[in-house]
N, C-alpha and C positions, 0 to 999 in steps of 0.2 A: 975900544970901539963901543960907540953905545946902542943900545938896543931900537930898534924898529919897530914902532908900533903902528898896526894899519889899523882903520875903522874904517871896515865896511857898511854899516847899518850909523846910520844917523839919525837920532832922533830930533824926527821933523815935524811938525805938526802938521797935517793934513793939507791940501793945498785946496784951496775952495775951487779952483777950477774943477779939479778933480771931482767933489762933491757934491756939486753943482751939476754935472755930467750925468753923474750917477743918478740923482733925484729925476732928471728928467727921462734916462731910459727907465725907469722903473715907473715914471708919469706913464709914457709911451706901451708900457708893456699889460698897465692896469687898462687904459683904454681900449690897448687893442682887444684885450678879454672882453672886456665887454659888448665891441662890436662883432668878434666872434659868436658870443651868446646871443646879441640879438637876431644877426642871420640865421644861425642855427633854429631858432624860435618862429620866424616869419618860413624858413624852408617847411617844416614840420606843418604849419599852417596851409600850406598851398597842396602838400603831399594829404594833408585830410581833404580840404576841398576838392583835388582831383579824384580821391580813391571816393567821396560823394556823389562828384558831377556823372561817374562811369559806371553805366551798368556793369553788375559780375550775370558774363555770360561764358563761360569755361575758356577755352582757346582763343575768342576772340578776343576777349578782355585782357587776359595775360598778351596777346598782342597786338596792343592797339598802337601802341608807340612802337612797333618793327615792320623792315620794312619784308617786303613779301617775300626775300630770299633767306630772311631768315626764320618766316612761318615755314617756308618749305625745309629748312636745313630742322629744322625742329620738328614735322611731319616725319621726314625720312627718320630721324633718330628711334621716334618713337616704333615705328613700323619694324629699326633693328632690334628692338629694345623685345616687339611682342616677340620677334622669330624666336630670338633666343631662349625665350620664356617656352614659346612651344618645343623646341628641342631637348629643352633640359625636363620638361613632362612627358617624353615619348615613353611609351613601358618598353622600354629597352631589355629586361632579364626576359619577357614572353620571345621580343624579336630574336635576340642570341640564342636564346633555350633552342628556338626554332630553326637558328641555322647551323646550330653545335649538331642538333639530331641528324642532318643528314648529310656531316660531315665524313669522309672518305678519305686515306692518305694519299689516294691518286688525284685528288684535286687537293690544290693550296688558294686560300680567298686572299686576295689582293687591297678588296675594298667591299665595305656596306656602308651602302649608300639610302638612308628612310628617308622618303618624303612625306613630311605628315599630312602637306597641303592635298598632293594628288592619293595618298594613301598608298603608295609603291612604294618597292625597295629592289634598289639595282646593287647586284651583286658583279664584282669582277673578277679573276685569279685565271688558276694555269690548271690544265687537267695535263694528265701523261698521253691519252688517246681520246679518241672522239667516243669511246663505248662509256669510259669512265665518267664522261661531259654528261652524257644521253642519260644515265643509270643515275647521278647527282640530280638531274633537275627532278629526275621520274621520283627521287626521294625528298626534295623540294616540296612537289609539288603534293606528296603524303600528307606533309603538317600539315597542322590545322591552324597554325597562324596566317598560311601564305593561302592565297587562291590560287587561280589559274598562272604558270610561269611559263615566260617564252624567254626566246632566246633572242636578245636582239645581234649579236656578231659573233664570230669566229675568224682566228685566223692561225693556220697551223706557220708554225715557226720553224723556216725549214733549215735555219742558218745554224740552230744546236742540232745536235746531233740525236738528241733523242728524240725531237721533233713532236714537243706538245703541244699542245690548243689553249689556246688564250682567248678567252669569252669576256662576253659581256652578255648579263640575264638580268630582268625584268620578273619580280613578282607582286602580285595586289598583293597587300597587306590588309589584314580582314579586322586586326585589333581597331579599337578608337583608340584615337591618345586621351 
């Protein structure tokens, strides 16, 4: 038997079509560069002439090219942006100092609640009786963080059995933030 010789690789010379193809995408790719660059060059020019032609007037300027729902979506942002800021500067160790002090194990706090805008802080929780509620605010009302504190609801909860009072109280807060 004699032996089987395959050649797979042929040495061909080049096929000009081939190379001919090639010469022209790379024609094609040098041109396209360069009309890349020159758009790129005339954009850059019209973005000076516009940032020349427009007055810099703060908000208006930043939006002259939007349309009014999104000066408003960017008004409201900013208006979250301040709360936040005022929240996170509330003197918070004075306001807790002040409610730790007239803390009792017959009431438990639910919720504080500061409002820096109106200067209150609503306080919610559970007291055991209505004397323990009365004797809490009357120790509330001691600090010298809180002003005057009222009580704005109660409602004894008569479905447990040891039938506490569940409030909700209002105190001016006298700090500045």
């Amino acid at each position: 038997m004699n032996a089987l010789w395959l050649d797979y690789q042929q040495d061909r010379p080049a096929h000009r079509a081939g190379s001919a193809l090639l010469a022209l995408a790379l024609l094609l790719l040098i041109l396209s560069l360069a009309r890349y660059q020159n758009l790129n060059a005339e954009a850059e020019d019209w973005e000076q002439k516009l940032a020349q032609a427009a007055p810099a007037q703060g908000l208006r300027a930043a939006s002259a090219g939007r349309g009014e729902r999104e000066v408003k979506a960017l008004a409201l942002e900013v208006k979250r942006a301040n709360e936040v800021l005022r929240q996170l500067t509330l003197p918070w160790e004075e306001l807790l100092q002040g409610v730790e002090a007239a803390a009792d194990k017959r009431v438990a706090l639910l919720a504080v609640e500061p409002d820096s805008e109106k200067q209150v802080v609503r306080i919610s929780g559970e007291a055991r009786d209505f004397t323990a509620l009365m004797n809490y605010i009357a120790r509330l009302d001691k600090q010298p963080v809180f002003g005057p504190v009222y009580l704005q609801s109660h409602r004894v909860m008569l479905r447990d059995p040891e039938r506490p009072v569940r409030f909700a109280l209002q105190a001016v807060w006298r700090s500045q933030p």
